[in-house]
N, CA, C and O atoms as a GROMACS GRO file, in nm:
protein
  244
    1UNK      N    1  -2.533   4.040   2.709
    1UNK     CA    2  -2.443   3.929   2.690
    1UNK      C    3  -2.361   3.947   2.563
    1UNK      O    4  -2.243   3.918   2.580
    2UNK      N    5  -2.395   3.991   2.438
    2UNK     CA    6  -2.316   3.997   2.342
    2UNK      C    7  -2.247   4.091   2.309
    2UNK      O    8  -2.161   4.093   2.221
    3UNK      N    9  -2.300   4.222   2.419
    3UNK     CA   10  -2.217   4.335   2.442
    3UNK      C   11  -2.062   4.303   2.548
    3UNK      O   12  -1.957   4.366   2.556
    4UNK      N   13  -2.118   4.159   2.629
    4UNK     CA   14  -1.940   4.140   2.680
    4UNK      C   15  -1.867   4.064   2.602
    4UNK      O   16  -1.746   4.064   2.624
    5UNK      N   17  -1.918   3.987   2.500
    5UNK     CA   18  -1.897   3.921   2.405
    5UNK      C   19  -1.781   3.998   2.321
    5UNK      O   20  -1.682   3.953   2.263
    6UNK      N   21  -1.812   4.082   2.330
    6UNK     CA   22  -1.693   4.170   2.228
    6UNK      C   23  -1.547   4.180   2.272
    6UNK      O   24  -1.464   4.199   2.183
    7UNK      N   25  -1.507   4.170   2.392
    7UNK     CA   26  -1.401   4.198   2.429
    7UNK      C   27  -1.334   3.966   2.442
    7UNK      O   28  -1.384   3.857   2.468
    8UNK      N   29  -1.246   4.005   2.415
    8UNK     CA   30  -1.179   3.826   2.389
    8UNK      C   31  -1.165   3.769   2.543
    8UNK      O   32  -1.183   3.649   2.565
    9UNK      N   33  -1.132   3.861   2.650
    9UNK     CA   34  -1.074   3.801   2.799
    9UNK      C   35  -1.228   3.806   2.838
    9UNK      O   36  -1.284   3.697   2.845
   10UNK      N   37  -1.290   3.902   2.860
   10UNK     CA   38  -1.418   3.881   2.893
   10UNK      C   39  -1.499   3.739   2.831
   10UNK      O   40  -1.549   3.651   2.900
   11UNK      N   41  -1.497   3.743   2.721
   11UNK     CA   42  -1.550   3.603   2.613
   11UNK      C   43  -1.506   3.481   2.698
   11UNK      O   44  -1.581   3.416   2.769
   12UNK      N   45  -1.396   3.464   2.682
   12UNK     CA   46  -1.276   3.371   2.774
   12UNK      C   47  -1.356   3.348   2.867
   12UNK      O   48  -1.438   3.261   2.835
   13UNK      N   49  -1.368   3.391   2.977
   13UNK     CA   50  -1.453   3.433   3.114
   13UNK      C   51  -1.597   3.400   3.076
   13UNK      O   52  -1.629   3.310   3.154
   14UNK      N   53  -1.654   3.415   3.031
   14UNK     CA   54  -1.781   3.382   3.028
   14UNK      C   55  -1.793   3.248   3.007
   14UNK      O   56  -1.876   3.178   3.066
   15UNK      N   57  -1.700   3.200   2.912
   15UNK     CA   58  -1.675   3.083   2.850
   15UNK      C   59  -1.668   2.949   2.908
   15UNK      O   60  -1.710   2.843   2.861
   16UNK      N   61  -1.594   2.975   3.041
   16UNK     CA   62  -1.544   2.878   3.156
   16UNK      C   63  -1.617   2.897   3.248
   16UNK      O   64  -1.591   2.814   3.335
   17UNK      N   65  -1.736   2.993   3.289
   17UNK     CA   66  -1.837   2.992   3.385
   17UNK      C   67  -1.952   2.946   3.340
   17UNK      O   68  -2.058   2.933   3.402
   18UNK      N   69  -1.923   2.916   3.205
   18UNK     CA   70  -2.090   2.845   3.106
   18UNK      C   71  -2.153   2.717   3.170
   18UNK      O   72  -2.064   2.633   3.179
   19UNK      N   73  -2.244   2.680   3.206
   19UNK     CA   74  -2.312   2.572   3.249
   19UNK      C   75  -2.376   2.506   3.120
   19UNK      O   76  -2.442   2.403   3.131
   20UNK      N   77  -2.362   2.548   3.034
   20UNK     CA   78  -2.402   2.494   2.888
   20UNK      C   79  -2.415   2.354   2.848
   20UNK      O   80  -2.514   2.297   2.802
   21UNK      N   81  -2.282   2.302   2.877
   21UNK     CA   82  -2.217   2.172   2.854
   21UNK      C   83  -2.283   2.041   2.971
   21UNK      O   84  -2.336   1.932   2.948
   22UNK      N   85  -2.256   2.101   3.079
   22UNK     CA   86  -2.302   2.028   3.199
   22UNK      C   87  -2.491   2.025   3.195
   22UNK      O   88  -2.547   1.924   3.237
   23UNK      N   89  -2.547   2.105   3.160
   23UNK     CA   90  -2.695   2.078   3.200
   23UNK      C   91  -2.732   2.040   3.056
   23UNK      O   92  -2.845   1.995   3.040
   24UNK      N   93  -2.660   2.050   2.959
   24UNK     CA   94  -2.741   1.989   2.857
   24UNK      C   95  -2.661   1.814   2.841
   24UNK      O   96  -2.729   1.723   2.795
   25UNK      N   97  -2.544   1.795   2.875
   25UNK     CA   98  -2.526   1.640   2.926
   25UNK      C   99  -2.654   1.555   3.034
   25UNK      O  100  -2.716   1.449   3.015
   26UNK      N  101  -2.659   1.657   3.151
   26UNK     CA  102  -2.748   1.609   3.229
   26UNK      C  103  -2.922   1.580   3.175
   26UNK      O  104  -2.993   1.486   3.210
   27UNK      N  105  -2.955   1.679   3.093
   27UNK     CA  106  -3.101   1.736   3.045
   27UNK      C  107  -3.143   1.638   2.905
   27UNK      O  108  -3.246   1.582   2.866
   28UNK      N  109  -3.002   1.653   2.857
   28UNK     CA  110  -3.015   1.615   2.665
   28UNK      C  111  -3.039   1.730   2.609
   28UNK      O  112  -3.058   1.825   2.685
   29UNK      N  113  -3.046   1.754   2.455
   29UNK     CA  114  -3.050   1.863   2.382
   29UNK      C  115  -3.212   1.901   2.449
   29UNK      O  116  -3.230   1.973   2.547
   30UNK      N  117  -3.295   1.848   2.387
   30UNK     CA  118  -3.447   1.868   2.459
   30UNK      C  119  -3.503   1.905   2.525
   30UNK      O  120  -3.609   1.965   2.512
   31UNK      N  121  -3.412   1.863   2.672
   31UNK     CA  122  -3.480   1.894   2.820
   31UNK      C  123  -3.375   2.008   2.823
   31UNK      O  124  -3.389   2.074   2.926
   32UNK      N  125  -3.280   2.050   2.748
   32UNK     CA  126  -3.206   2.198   2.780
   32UNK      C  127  -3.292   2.283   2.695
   32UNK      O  128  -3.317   2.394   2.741
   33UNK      N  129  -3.334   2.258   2.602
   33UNK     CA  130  -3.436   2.381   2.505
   33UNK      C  131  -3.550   2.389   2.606
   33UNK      O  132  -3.587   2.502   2.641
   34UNK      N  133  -3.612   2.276   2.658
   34UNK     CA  134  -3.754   2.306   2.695
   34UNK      C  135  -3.711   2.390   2.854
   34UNK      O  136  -3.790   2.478   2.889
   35UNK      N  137  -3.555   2.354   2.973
   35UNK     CA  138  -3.548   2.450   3.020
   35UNK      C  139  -3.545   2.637   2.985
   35UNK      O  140  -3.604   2.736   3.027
   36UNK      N  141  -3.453   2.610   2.899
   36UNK     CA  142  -3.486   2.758   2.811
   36UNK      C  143  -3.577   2.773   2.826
   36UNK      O  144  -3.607   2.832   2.930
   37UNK      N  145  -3.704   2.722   2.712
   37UNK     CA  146  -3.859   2.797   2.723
   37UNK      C  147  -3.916   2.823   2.862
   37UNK      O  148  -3.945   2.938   2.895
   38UNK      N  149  -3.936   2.707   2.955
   38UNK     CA  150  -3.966   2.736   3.094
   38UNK      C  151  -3.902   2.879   3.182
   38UNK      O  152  -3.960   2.964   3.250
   39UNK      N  153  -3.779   2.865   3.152
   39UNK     CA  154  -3.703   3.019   3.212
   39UNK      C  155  -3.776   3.138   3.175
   39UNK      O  156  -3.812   3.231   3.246
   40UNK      N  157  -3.795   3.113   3.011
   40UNK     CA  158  -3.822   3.315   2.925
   40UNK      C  159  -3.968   3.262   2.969
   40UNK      O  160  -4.024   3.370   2.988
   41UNK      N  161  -4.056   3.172   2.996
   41UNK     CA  162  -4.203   3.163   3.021
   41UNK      C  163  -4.216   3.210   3.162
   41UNK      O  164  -4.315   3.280   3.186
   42UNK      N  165  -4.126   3.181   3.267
   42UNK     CA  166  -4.136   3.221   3.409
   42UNK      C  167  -4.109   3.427   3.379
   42UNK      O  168  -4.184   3.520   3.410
   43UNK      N  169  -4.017   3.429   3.332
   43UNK     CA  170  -3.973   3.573   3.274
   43UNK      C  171  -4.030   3.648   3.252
   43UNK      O  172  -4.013   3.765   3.285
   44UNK      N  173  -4.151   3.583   3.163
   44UNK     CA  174  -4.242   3.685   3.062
   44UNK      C  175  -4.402   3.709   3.154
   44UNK      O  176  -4.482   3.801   3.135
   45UNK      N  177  -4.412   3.602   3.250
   45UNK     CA  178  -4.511   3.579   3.381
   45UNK      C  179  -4.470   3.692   3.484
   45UNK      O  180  -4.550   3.775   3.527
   46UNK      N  181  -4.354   3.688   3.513
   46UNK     CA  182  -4.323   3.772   3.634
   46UNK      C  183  -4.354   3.915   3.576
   46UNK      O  184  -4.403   4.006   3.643
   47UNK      N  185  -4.316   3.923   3.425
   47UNK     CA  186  -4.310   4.084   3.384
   47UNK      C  187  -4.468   4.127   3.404
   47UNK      O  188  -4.512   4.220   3.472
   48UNK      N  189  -4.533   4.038   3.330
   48UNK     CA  190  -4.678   4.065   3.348
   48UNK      C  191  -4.728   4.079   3.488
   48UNK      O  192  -4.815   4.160   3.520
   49UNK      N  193  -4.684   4.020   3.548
   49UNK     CA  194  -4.760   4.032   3.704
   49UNK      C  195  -4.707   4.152   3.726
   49UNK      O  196  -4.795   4.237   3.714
   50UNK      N  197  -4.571   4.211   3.761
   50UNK     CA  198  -4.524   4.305   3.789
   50UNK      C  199  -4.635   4.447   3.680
   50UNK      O  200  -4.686   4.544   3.736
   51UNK      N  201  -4.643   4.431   3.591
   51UNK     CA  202  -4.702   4.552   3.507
   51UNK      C  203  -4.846   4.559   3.533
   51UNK      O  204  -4.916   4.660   3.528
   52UNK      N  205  -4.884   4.440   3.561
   52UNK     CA  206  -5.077   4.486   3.675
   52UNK      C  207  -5.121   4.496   3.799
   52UNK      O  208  -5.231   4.496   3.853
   53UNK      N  209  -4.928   4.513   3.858
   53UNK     CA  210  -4.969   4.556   3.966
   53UNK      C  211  -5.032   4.695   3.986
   53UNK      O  212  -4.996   4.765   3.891
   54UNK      N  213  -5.106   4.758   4.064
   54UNK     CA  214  -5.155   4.863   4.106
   54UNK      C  215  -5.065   4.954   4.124
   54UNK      O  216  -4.962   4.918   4.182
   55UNK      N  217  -5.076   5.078   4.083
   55UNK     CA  218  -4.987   5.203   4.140
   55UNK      C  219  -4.998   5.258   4.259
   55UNK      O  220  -5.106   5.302   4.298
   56UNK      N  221  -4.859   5.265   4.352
   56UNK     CA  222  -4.886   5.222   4.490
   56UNK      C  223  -4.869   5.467   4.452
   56UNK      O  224  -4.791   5.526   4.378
   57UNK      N  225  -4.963   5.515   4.529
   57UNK     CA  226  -4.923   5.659   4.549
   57UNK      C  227  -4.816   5.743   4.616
   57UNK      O  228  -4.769   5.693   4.717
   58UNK      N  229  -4.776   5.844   4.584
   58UNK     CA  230  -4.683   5.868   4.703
   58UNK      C  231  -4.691   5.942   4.793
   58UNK      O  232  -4.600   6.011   4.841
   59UNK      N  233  -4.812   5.935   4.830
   59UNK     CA  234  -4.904   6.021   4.923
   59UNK      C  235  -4.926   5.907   5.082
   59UNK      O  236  -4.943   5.943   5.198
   60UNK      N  237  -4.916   5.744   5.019
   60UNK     CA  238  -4.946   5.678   5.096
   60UNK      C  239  -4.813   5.620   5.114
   60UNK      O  240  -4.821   5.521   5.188
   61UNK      N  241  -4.659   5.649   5.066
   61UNK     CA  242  -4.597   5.586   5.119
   61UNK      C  243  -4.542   5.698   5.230
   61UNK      O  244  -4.462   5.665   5.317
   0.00000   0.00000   0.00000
């Protein structure tokens, strides 16, 4: 994200597709931070599940 950040039309663009404004009107400052945490908490769950999954061989695929 802050690597498209660099260019001004790209910035622009990101800028006007932001949901920022709208879910933290709807949420309040609060219920938009605590979505944040819930998101990187679902994030950081999936990574873990994904990394104990079993190593599938390639003998058996």
């Amino acid at each position: 994200m802050a690597i498209l950040s660099v260019n001004e039309d790209v910035s622009g663009f990101l800028a006007k597709i932001s949901a920022h404004a709208g879910l933290e009107r709807a949420l309040g400052a609060g219920g938009y931070q605590l979505l944040g945490v819930l998101f990187f908490a679902a994030m950081g769950y999936m990574l873990y599940r994904i990394g104990r999954q079993k190593q599938v061989s390639i003998d058996k695929l």
